[in-house]
C-alpha positions, -999 to 999 in steps of 0.1 A, spaced: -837 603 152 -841 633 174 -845 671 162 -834 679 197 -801 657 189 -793 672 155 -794 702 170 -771 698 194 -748 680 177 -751 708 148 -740 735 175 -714 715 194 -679 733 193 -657 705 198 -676 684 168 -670 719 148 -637 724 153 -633 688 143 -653 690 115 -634 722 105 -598 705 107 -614 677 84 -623 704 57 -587 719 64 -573 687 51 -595 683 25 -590 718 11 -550 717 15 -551 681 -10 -573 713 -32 -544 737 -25 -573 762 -18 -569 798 4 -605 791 11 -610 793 49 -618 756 62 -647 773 85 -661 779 56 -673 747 44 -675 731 81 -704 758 83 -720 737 52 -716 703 60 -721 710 96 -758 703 93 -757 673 70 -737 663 90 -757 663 122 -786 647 109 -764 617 92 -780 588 108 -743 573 124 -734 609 135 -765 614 149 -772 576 167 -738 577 180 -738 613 193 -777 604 212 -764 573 229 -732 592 241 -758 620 255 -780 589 271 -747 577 287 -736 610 302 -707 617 284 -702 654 290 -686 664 259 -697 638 228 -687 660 199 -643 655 212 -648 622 217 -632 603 195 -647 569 203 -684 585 197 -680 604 162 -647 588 153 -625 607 132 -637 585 97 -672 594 101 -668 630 100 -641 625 71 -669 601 55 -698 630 61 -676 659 48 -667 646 17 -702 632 10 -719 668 16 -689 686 -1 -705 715 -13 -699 712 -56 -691 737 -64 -676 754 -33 -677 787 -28 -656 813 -52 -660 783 -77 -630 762 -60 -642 729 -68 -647 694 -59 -619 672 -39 -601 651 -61 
């Protein structure tokens, strides 16, 4: 595990703006008005540093690939669902709540 990796995995836009559309779902299943970006901006370190999130994302670095974090074969849409609802922040902000 890499400090160097978590960090730029933690600061990758694409892998954000995934990460943000994850917690987009998971809010709408909460019927919340709480913006998405919101909680992608808590998980997105936990996230990071996940040992999957983080092998996968320093092997697709080694390789070359030029933009890890939209790649869908490196962090596959289920691991970032899998990683946002384990670091679901409980409560959320405002005192929304947990997921169901």
């Amino acid at each position: 595990m890499s400090y160097a990796t978590i960090a730029q995995c933690a600061r990758d836009m694409a892998l954000f703006d995934r990460v943000t559309a994850a917690s987009a779902a998971e809010l709408a299943v909460l019927d919340s008005s709480l913006h998405p970006t919101i909680v992608a901006n808590l998980v997105i370190w936990p996230l990071s540093s996940a040992s999957d999130v983080e092998a996968a994302y320093a092997s697709a670095l080694a390789a070359g690939n030029p933009n890890p974090g939209g790649d869908e074969t490196v962090v596959t849409d289920g691991m970032i669902l899998a990683n946002v609802q384990a670091h679901w922040p409980d409560p959320l902000p405002i005192g929304m709540g947990a997921p169901p």
